[in-house]
N, C-alpha and C positions, 0 to 999 in steps of 0.2 A: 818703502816708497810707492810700489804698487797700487793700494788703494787710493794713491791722488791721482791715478789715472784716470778712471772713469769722471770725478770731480769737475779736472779741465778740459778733459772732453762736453762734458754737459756744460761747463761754463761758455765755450768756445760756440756752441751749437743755441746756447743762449743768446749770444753778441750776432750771428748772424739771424735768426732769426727776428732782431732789433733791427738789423738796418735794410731788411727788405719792408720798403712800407705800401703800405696797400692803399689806394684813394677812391672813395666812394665814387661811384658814376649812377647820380639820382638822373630818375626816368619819373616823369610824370604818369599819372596814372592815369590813363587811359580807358586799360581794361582791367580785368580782375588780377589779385594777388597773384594768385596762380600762373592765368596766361601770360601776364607780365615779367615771372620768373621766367615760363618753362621758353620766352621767347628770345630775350635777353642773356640769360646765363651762359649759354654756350658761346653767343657771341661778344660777350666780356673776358670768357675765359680762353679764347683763341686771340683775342687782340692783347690780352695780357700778356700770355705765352710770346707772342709775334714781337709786344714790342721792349720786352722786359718790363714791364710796368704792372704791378699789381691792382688789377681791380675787382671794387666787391657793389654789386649793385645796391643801388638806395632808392626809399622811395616810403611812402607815406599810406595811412590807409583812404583818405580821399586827398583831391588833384588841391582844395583850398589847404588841409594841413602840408602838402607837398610843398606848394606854393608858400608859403610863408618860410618853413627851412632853409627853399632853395632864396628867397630875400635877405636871410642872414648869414647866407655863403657857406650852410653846412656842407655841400656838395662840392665836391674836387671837380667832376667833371657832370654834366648835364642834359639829358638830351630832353627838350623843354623848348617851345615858346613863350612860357613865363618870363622870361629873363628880357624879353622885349619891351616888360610893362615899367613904367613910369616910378613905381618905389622897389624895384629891382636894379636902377642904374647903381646904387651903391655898391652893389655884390659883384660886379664889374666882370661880368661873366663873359669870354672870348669866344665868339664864332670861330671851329674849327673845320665842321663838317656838317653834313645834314644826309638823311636818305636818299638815293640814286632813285629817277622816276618823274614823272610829270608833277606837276604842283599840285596842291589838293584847296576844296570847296567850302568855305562854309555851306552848309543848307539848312532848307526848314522843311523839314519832311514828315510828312502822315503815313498811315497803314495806307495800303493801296484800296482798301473798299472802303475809306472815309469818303464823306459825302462831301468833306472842305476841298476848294476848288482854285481857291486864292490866297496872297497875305490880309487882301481889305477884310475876309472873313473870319482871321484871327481877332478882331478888335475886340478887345472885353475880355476875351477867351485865356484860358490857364494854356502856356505852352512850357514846356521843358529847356533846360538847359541842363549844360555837365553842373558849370559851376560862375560863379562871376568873374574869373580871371581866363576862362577858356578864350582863345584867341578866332578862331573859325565857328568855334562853339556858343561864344555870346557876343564879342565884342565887335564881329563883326556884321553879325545876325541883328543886332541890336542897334546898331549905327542902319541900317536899312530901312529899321523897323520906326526909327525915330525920323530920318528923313521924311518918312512918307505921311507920317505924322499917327500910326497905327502904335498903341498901349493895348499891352498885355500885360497879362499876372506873371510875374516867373514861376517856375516851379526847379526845384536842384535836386542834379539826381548823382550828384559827387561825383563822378565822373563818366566819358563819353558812353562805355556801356551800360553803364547805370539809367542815364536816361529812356536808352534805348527799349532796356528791359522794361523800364515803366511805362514805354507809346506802345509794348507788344503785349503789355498785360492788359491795356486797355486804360489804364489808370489817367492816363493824358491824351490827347487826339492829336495834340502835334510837338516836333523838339527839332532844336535845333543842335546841328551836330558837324562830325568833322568828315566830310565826302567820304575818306577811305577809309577809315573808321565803321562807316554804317556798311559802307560796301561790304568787307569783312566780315563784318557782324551778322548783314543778312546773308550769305550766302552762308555761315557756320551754322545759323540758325532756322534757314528754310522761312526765312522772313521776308514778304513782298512789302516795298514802300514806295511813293512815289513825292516827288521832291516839287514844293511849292513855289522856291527861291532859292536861287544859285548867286553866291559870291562873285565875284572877279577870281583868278587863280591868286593864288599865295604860296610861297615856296614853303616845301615842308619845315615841319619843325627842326631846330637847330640842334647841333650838338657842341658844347662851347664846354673852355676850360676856365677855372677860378685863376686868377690874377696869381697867389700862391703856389699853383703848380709849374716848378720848374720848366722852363721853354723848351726845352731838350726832354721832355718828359711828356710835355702835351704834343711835340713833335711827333715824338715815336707813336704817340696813341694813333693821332690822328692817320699817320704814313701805312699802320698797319690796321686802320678800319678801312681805307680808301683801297687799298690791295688788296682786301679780303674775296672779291668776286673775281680777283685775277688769278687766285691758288687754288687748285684743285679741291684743297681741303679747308679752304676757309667757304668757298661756293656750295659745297655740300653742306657745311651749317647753315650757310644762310637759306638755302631750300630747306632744310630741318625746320628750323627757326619758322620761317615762313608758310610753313606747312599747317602749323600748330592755330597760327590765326585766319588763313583762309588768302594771304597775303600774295598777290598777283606779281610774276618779273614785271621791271628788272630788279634784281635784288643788289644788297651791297651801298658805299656810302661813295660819295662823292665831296671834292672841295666845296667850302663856301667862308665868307666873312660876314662882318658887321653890316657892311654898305648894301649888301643884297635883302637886307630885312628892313631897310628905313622906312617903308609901305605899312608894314605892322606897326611898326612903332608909332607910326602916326595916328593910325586907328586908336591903338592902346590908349594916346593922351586925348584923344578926343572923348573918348567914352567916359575915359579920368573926370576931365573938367564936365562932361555932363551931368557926372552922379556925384560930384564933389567929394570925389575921395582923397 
């Protein structure tokens, strides 16, 4: 009888290793593959640890493939302003949490020795975006831009650093981008800019659960993102973490819901009906 020892052992070790389940937590992409692992991972893997909840990051090679996935609710959980847009209400994605820190900017920012001095002297001109669903990044750049009654070419640079890199290579003379984002970017990259047009603030992007994930389950995620800058050792990842992108205290998440983003959402369907999507 001996050798059916090891058998139901492996079997047994099989059955749990089934009902630990793991649920993606898609990140827009922001930055590169890389920075966006090396900044996220650790703290996916302390909130998992913290809340018993298995997570494994998700996310796409640019922010428009990101964005469509996260429209058909591949993602368990999300940290994304997509899910504010207009053919995203079906995926019914829940505000749980969002980053701890003051709100952030759309802008429309140049190299600092361009000679552009205003938005009236973009008219005509090719300017940058991430992508057409970036929220600070086009739609709300672009509601300013149409107000005033100023056309431009786009140009997509898939996402925020992606533009960026192409206004520092010179390839574009102006983009529009996400305040702390650039911020980041230039201070990692010894890049001067200086910013044409400033947004109104807007709360950072969300972090929300799919309707599918268990409530007791997006609970505990959320309980032990929002505690994370309270424990010794969830604060030392999050300086880790933050280290890696250039990313200024306070670090760590804070609550948030639905009702506190109805300002985006409205942007989002205005731009909707503009471009007839």
């Amino acid at each position: 009888m001996k050798p059916a020892l090891p058998l139901i052992a492996g079997l047994l070790l099989g059955l749990a290793a089934q009902a630990v389940q793991a649920y993606t937590f898609g990140i827009l992409p922001q930055r590169s593959a890389v920075l966006t692992a090396q900044y996220w991972n650790p703290i996916l893997d302390y909130a998992g640890k913290k809340s018993g909840v298995m997570l494994e990051l998700g996310t796409r090679k640019s922010a428009l493939e990101y964005s469509g996935a996260e429209a058909r609710g591949d993602f368990d959980f999300v940290y994304s302003n997509h899910i504010l847009a207009p053919n995203h209400a079906a995926a019914g994605y829940r505000v749980i949490a969002r980053p701890a820190g003051k709100p952030i900017h759309g802008q429309i920012v140049t190299p600092e020795d361009s000679p552009l001095r205003s938005l009236r002297e973009l008219a005509g001109r090719e300017v940058g975006f991430p992508n057409k669903n970036a929220f600070v990044g086009y739609m709300a750049p672009m509601t300013a831009l149409i107000l005033t009654g100023i056309t431009v070419k786009p140009a997509f640079g898939g996402n925020q650093e992606g533009i960026m890199a192409q206004m520092r290579a010179g390839q574009i003379q102006a983009a529009s981008v996400n305040s702390r984002v650039m911020q980041e970017y230039a201070a990692r990259e010894g890049f001067k800019y200086r910013a044409l047009w400033t947004s109104e603030p807007y709360l950072n992007l969300p972090i929300a659960a799919h309707p599918r994930v268990p409530a007791a389950a997006a609970q505990a995620v959320r309980d032990a993102l929002i505690g994370m800058a309270q424990d010794p050792e969830g604060l030392k990842i999050l300086k880790a973490s933050a280290a890696v992108i250039k990313q200024k205290p306070p670090y760590g998440f804070v609550p948030a819901q639905d009702a506190e983003y109805r300002n985006q959402r409205e942007v989002y369907r205005l731009i909707w009906k503009q471009e007839g999507r």
